[in-house]
C-alpha positions as CSV (number, residue, x, y, z in Angstrom):
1,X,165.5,201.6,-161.0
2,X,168.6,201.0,-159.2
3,X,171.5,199.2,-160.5
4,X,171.1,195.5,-159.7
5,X,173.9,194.8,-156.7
6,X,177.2,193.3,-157.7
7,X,178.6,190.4,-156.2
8,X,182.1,190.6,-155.1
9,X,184.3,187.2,-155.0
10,X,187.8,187.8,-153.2
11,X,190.2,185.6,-151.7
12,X,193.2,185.2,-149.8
13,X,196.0,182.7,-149.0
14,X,197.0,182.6,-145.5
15,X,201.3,181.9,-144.9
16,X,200.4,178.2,-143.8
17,X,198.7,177.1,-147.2
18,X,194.6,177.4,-145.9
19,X,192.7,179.7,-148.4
20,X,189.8,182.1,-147.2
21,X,186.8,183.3,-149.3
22,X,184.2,186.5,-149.8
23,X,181.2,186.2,-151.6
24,X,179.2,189.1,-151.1
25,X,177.8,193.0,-152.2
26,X,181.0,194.8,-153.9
27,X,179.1,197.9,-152.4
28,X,177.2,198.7,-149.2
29,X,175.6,201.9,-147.8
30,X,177.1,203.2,-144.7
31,X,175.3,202.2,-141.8
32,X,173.9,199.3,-143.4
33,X,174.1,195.1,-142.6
34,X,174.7,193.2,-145.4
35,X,175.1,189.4,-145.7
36,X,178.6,188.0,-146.1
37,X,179.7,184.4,-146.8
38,X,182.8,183.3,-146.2
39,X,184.4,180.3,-146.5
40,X,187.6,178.6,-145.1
41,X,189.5,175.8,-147.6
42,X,192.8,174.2,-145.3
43,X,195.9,173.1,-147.3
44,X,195.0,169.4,-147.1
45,X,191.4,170.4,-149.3
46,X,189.6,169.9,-145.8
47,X,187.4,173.0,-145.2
48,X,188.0,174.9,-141.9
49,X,185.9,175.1,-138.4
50,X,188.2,177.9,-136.5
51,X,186.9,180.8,-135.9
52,X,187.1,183.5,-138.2
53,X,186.9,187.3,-137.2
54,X,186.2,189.9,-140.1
55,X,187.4,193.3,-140.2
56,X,185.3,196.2,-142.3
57,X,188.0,199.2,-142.3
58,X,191.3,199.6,-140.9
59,X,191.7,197.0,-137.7
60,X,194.3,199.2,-136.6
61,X,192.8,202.8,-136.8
62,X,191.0,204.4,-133.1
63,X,187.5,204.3,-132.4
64,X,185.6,202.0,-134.1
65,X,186.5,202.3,-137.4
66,X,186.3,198.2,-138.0
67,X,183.8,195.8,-137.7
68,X,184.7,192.1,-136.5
69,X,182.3,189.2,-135.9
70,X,183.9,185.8,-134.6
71,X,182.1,183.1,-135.7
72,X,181.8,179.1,-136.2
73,X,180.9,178.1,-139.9
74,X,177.6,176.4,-140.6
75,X,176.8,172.5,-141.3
76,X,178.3,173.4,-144.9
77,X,181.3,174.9,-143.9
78,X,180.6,178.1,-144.8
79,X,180.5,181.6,-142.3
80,X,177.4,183.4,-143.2
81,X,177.8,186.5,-141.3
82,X,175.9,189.9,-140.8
83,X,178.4,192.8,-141.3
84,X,176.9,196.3,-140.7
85,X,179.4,199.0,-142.4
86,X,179.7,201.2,-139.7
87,X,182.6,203.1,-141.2
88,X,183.4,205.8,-143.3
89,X,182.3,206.2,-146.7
90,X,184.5,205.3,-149.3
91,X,186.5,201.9,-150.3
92,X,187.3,200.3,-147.4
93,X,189.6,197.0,-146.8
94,X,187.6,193.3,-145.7
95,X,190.4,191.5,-143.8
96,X,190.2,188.3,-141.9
97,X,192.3,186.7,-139.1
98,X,191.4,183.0,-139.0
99,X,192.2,180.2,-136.2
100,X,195.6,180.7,-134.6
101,X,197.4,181.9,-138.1
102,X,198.9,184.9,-137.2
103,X,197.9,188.5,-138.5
104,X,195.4,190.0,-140.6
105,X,195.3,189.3,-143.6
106,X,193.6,191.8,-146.7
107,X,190.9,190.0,-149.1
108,X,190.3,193.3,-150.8
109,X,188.4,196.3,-150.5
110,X,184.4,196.9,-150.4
111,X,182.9,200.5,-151.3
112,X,180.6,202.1,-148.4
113,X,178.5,204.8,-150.2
């Protein structure tokens, strides 16, 4: 049997205090959706409701090397979002840009197989 999937938890602090998180697969094949959750914590403790675009690979390469989904989070706060690793195999970086913050901004890296 295959090995059970691991779940990868990641996180980021953004320059004006607000903290994003990753729940989801540590690896995905290529070509594949997966399920991501992310969720958005503001300085103040408040959760967020910007939007939130996710990149999968390099935001900056040609072509389209990077996945990003804008979205609004749900009634709990928390931005369930359907990725599909369209890039190539190997570990590639999950980076967000949230709201008006500027940049992009590296949670970590997730393995395409």
């Amino acid at each position: 049997a295959p090995p059970a999937p691991q779940t990868l938890r990641l996180s980021v602090r953004l320059p004006n205090g607000t903290q994003v998180f990753y729940s989801g697969p540590a690896a995905v094949n290529q070509g594949a959706t997966f399920q991501a959750i992310f969720s958005v914590v503001l300085a103040s403790g408040q959760g967020g409701n910007e939007n939130l675009t996710v990149y999968l690979g390099d935001p900056n390469a040609p072509g389209a090397n990077a996945s990003a989904l804008a979205s609004k989070p749900d009634a709990n706060g928390n931005y369930v979002l359907n990725l599909r690793a369209s890039v190539p195999k190997g570990d590639q970086r999950l980076a967000v840009v949230y709201g008006t913050v500027a940049g992009v901004h590296s949670l970590g890296t997730i393995s395409v197989r």
